[in-house]
N, C-alpha and C positions, 0 to 999 in steps of 0.2 A: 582822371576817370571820365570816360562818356557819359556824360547828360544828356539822354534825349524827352520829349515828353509826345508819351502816346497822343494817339489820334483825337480829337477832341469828340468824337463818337463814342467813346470809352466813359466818358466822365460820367460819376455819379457825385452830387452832393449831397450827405450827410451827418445828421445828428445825433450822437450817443448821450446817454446818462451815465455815462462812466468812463474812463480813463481807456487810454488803449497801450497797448505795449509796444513801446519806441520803437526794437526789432522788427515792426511790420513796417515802416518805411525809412527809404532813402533820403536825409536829409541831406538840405545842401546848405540851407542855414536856419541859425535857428537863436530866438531870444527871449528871456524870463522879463514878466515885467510884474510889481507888486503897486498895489497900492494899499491905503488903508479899508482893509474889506474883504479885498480879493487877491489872487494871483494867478496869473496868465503862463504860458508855454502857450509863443508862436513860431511852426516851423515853413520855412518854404521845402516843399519834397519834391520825389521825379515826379508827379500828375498835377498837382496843385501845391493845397498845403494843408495842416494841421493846427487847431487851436485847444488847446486846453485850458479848462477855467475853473476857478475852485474857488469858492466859498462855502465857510462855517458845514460841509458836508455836503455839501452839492457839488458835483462834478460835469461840467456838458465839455463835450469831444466834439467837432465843426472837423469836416474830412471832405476834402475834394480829393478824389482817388477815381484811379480805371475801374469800370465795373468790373472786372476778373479781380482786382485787386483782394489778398486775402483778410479780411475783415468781418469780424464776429457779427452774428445775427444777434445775440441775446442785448437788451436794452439797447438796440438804436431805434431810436423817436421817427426817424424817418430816412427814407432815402431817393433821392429824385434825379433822373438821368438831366445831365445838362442841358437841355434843349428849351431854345425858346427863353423865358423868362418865370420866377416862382418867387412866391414870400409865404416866410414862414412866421408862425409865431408860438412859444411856449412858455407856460406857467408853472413853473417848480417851488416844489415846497419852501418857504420861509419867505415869500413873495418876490422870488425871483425870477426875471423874463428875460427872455432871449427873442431876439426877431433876427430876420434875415431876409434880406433882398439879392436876388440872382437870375443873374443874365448871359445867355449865349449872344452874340451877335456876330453873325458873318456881315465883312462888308467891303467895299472896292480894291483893287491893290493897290492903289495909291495912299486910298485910306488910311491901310492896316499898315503902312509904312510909315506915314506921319504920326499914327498914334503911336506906333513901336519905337520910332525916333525918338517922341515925346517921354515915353516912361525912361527912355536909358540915360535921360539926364536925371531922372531923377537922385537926387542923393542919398545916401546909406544915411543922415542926418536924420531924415524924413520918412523912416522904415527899411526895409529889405529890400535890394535885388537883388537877381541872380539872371546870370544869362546863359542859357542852355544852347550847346553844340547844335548846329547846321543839320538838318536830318541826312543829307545828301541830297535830297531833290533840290531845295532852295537853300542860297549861301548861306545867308543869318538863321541863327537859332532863334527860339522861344525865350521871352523874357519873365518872369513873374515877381509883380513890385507889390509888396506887403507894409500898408500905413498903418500904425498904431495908434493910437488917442486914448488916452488914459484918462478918466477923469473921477472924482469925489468918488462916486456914484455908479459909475460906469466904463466901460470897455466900449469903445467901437472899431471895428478893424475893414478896411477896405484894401479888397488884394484883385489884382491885376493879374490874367495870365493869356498871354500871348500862345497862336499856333500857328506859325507860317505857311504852314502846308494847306490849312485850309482858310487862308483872310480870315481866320476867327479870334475874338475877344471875351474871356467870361471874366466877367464883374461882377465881384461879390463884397456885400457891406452885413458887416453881422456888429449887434449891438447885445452886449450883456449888461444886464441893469439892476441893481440893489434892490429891493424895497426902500 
């Protein structure tokens, strides 16, 4: 199956209060992770990727997706086109926060070759990768490498996604946290 990942013009990142329905994306991979507390579903998809988080009745959605992408308006907290850099931060019932740091960053082609280097060694030991098909214009595809860290208390996930086409980088670190 073709992997490609849209234009990095496309992207929107967002946050729902609620679950979304798996049939809205293309997973390429995907891992449950539990601790005492919470439990996690993280996926990498064709645009970015998908987090779900659940505790004791709280549910937050984390969606990097194409803005055409089709996804529900009702309860998302927010949604911000990829550009440039943003932090978020939210306070849910039972004293639970979520924060998030996000970055576009276009940069050299030599650059975005050594960083793209850098993530392919990364190991599936250490989270997710996935390497996406060659668009046609440029040989290598897009990569996107998803870290997990689980801890007591908290979830934090820093995900990698690579666009060849345009030397671009979007870095994202999102942190869910207990009371």
């Amino acid at each position: 199956m073709l992997s490609v990942r849209p234009k990095i013009a496309e992207l929107v990142f967002h946050l729902f209060n609620r679950s979304l329905h798996p049939e809205l994306f293309e997973v390429y991979q995907a891992r449950k992770f539990s601790r005492s507390g919470f439990e996690a579903d993280v996926a990498i998809t064709s645009a970015g990727h998908v987090i779900k988080w659940r505790h004791q009745g709280v549910t937050l959605t984390e969606v990097a997706a194409a803005a055409h992408h089709p996804l529900p308006a009702k309860r998302r907290l927010f949604g911000h086109p990829l550009k440039g850099q943003g932090r978020e931060r939210v306070e849910c019932r039972g004293g639970v926060t979520y924060e998030s740091d996000f970055q576009l960053e276009r940069v050299e082609p030599v650059q975005f070759w050594s960083y793209q280097h850098d993530l392919s060694w990364e190991s599936s030991a250490n989270g997710m990768l996935h390497r996406f098909d060659a668009s046609g214009r440029i040989a290598l595809g897009a990569l996107s490498f998803v870290h997990v860290e689980t801890r007591l208390r908290s979830l934090t996930i820093k995900a990698f996604h690579t666009f060849p086409d345009d030397y671009a980088v979007v870095r994202t670190i999102s942190r869910f946290q207990l009371p």
